[in-house]
N, C-alpha and C positions, 0 to 999 in steps of 0.2 A: 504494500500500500504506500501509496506516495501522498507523505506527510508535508503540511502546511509549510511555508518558507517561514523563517523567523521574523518578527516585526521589527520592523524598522525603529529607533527612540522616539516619542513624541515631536523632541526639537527639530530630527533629522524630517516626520514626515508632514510639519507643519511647514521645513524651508522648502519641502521638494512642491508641496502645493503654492506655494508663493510662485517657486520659478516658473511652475506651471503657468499661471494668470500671467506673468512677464511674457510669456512666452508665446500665449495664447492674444497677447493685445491688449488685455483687463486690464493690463496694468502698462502703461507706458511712458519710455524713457523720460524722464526729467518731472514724470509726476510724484506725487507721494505714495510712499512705500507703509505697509500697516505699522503699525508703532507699536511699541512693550504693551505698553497702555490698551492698544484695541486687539491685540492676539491674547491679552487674559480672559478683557471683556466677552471675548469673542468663543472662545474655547474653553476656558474655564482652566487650562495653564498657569502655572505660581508666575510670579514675574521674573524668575530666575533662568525657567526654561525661556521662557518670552526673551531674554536678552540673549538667552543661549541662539536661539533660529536669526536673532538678526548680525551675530556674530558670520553665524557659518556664513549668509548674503552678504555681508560686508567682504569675507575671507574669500569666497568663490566668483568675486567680483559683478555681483546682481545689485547689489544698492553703493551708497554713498550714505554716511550719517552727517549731518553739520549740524555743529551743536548751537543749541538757540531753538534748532527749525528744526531738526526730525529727520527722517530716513527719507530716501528719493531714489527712484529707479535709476538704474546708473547709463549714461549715453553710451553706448560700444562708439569706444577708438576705434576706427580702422587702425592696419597693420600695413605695414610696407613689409616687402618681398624684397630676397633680393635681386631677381629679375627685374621688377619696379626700378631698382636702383641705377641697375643698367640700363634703362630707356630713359632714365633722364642723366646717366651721365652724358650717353652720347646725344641728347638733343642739347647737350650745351649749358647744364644743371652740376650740381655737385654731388648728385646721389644720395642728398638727403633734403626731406620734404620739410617743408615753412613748417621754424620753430623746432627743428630736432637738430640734436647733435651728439655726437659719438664720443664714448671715450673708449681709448686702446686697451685692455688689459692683462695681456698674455700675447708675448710671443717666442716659439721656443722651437727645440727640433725634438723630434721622439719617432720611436718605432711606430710602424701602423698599426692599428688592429684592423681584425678583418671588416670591418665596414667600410674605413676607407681605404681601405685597398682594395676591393674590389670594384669600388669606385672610381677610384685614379688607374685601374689596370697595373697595380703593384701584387707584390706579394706581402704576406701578415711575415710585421718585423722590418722592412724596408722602411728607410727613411723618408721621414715627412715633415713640412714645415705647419704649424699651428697658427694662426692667429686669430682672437678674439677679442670680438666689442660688446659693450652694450651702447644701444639707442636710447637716449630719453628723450617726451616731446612735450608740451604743457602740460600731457594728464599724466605724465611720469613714464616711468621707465619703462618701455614697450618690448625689449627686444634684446636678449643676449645669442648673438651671433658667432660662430666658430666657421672657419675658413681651412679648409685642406692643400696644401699645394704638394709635389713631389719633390723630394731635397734637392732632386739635382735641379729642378723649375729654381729653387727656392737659391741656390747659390747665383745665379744669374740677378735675383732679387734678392738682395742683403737688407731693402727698406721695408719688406716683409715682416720680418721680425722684432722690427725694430717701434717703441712705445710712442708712433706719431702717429694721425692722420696720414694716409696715401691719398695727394692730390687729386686722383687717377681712377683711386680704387684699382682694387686687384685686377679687377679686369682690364682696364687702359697698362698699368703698370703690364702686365702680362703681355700687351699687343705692341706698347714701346719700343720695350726690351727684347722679345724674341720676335714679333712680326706675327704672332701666333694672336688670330681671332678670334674672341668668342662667335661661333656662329649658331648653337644648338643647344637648346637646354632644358634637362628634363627637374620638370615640380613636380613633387609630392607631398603632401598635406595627410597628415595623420595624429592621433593625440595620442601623447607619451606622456607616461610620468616623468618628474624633471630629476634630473640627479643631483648629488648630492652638491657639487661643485657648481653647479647652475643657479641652486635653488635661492642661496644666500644671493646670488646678485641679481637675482630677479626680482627679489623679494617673497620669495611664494616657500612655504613647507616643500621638505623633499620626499619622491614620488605625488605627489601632487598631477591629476592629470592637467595636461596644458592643447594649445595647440601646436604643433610643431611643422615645418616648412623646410624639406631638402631641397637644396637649387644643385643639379649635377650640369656641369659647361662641358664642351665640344668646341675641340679647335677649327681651322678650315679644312684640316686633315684627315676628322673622325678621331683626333687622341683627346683623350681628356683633361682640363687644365687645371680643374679645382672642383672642390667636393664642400658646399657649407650646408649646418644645419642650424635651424632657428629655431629657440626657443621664446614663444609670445608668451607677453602677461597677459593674467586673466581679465576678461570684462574688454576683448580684442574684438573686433569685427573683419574678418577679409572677406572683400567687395571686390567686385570685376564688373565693370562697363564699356557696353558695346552697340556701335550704331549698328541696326540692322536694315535691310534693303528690304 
């Protein structure tokens, strides 16, 4: 006989009907979110659990609290890609959108594992260069990004690793220096829990699920020139818009 699933805590299934209504339209961005006060009234909850369900929506990025005024559904940031970034490097932009900006925080050499090796066309243990940013933009920190290159790419670029901005970004810096153009590039979009090394500068608990964004580039050649994965913060929106005929 197949026995009943275990219930859920109170606080867990009072936030998961909240995000429902967020999500259903009942509830919409920038309106007011139920307060301590109306989820007692409402449910008959201590006020303890009641600040317990607005914690987890605070934490899972569905509300905003300002103090004074009360809980508000919270507006989804869009997220920049880093494909995004490459369409407006090359229209003539800096690769990064009104009001962000990156800071450098890791660059280093180390062995591959097998993810990005099979990504760059290495073998697991061949060298590779690392470098990693995060993005912050008005509504804060969007975006801890990690960047693959192959060591030997990576000795031809020495500014790779090094704790600046790349004027260029990887991808111009890649096309300067060897002639080698991004022309092909595969996304993938999947939600991963964040590890452990991510989690602190994203701000988010670790395994925590997130959204996450692979950009795999292709030279004019067919070889591959870089392997990055992004980690979003929660309360992200990614948008795509298109004129159609």
């Amino acid at each position: 006989m197949v026995g009943e699933g275990k219930r859920l805590p109170v606080y867990r299934e009072a936030a998961n009907e909240i995000i429902e209504r967020i999500k259903s339209g009942e509830l919409q961005p920038g309106g007011a979110a139920p307060s301590a006060r109306q989820l007692v009234e409402s449910t008959g909850m201590s006020s303890a659990t009641a600040a317990r369900v607005l914690g987890v929506l605070r934490d899972e990025g569905w509300i905003d609290t300002v103090p004074g005024r009360g809980s508000f559904v919270r507006t989804p940031a869009p997220l920049t890609r880093g494909a995004d970034r490459l369409s407006m490097l090359r229209g003539g932009g800096t690769g990064l959108a009104d009001g962000e900006r990156v800071e450098i925080l890791l660059g280093v050499t180390a062995p591959a594992e097998q993810e990005i090796a099979d990504a760059l066309g290495l073998n697991v243990g061949d060298l590779v260069a690392v470098r990693r940013r995060r993005y912050v933009d008005t509504a804060g920190v969007s975006a801890v990004s990690s960047t693959w290159i192959a060591g030997a790419l990576a000795r031809e670029l020495p500014e790779f690793t090094r704790a600046e901005p790349l004027p260029t970004m990887t991808f111009g810096l890649i096309e300067e220096r060897t002639g080698r153009r991004a022309t092909r590039r595969r996304d993938a979009v999947s939600v991963r829990a964040v590890p452990q090394n991510i989690a602190s500068l994203l701000g988010v608990q670790a395994g925590r699920d997130v959204l996450v964004v692979t950009n795999r580039y292709w030279d004019q050649h067919g070889e591959p020139t870089e392997y990055a994965i992004d980690y979003h913060a929660p309360g992200r929106e990614l948008m795509s818009e298109y004129d159609l005929d």
